[in-house]
N, C-alpha and C positions, 0 to 999 in steps of 0.2 A: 473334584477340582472345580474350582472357583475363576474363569478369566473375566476377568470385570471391564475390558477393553472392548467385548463384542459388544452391541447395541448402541453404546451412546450419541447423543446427538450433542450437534455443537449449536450455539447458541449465539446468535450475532452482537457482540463485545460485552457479552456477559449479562446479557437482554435490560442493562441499564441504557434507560431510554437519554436521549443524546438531544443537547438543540442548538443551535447556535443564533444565534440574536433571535431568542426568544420561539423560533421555529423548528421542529421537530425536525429532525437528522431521519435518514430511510439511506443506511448504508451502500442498500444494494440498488440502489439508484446512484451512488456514487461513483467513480473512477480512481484506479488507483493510481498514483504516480510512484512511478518507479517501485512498486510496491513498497512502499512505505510512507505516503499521502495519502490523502484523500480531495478529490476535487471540492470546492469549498466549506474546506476543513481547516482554519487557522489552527494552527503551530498545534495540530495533533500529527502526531507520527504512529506507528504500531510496527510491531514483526512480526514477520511469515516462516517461519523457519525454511530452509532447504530440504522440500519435501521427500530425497531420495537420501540423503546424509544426515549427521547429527543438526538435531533443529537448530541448535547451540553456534552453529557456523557460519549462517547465513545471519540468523539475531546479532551476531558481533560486527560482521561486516555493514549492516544499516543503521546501528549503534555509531559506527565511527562516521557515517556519511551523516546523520541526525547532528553530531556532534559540527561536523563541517558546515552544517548548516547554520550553525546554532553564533559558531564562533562570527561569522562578522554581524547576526544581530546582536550579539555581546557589546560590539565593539561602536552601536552606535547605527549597526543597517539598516535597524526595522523590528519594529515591538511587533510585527506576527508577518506570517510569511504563508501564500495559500497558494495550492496549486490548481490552477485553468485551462482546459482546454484550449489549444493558440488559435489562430484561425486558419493553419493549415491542417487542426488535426478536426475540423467539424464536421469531412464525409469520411472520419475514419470507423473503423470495423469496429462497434463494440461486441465484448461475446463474454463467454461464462469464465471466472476467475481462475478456473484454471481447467484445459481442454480435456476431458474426460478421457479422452482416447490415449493422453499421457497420464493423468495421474485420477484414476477413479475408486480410492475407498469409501466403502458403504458410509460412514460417517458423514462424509464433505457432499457424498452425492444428495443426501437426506438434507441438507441445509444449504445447498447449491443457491437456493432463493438467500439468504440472507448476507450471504457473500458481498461485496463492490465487484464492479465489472473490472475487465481486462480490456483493452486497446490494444490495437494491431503494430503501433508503432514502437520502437525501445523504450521510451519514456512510460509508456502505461501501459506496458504488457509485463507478465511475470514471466521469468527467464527460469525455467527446471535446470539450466545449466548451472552449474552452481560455479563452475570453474571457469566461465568465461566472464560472470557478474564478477570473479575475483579482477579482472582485467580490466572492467570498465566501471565498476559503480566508486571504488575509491579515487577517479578522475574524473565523473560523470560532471559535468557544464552545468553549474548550480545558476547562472546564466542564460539556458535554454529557452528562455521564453514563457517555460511552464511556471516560475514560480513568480508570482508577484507579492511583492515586499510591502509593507505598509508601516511608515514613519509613525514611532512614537509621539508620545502628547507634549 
């Protein structure tokens, strides 16, 4: 018998090297917002699945908040939109993307370095709850502060 699941390692976004104005990207020096940003990451989003449920549940639920996003630069908001730490969140807690003591598979612990960090506050911490992000991320304050918007040419 063959499980081809045991060993693998994950590779940070498919080890295609990343830059943004010409500057090389270092993921895991980044911050996620609301896990589905990245701190000076214009209009990249990604998904995390819900690590204890179908992956497929939480990727639809940041699918529809990408899409919320997306609708007023449609409309004219802002040709890229990046999220920043505010300046109440500069002595916040950064720590590992996601707390070992809740979710520790040999795979994610093996690539823990390649990871974006987590933050201690709701905006840039990852929620295991999967049933309470159902409550708050499809109202979540696209207004909060975190995201700033940059006017088309």
């Amino acid at each position: 018998m063959v499980i081809p699941a045991t060993g693998f390692d994950l590779t940070g976004f498919g080890a295609i090297d990343s830059t943004v104005d010409g500057e090389p990207v270092d993921f895991a020096q980044r911050d996620t917002y609301r896990e589905i940003m990245f701190t000076g990451g214009p209009n990249m989003a990604w998904t995390f699945g819900a690590p204890r449920l179908s992956r497929t549940m939480r990727v639809e639920m940041a699918s529809q908040f990408i899409c919320r996003l997306l609708d007023p630069m449609d409309q004219g908001g802002g040709a890229s939109v990046v999220p920043h730490l505010r300046p109440e969140d500069a002595d916040m807690e950064l720590r590992l993307h996601i707390d070992p003591a809740d979710f520790n598979p040999g795979y994610l612990q093996r690539s823990i370095d390649l990871i974006p960090r987590s933050g201690s506050t709701p905006e840039w911490q990852l929620s295991l709850d999967y049933w309470s992000e159902c409550d708050l991320l499809p109202v979540a304050d696209l207004d909060d502060g975190c995201l700033v918007f940059t006017p088309g040419a």
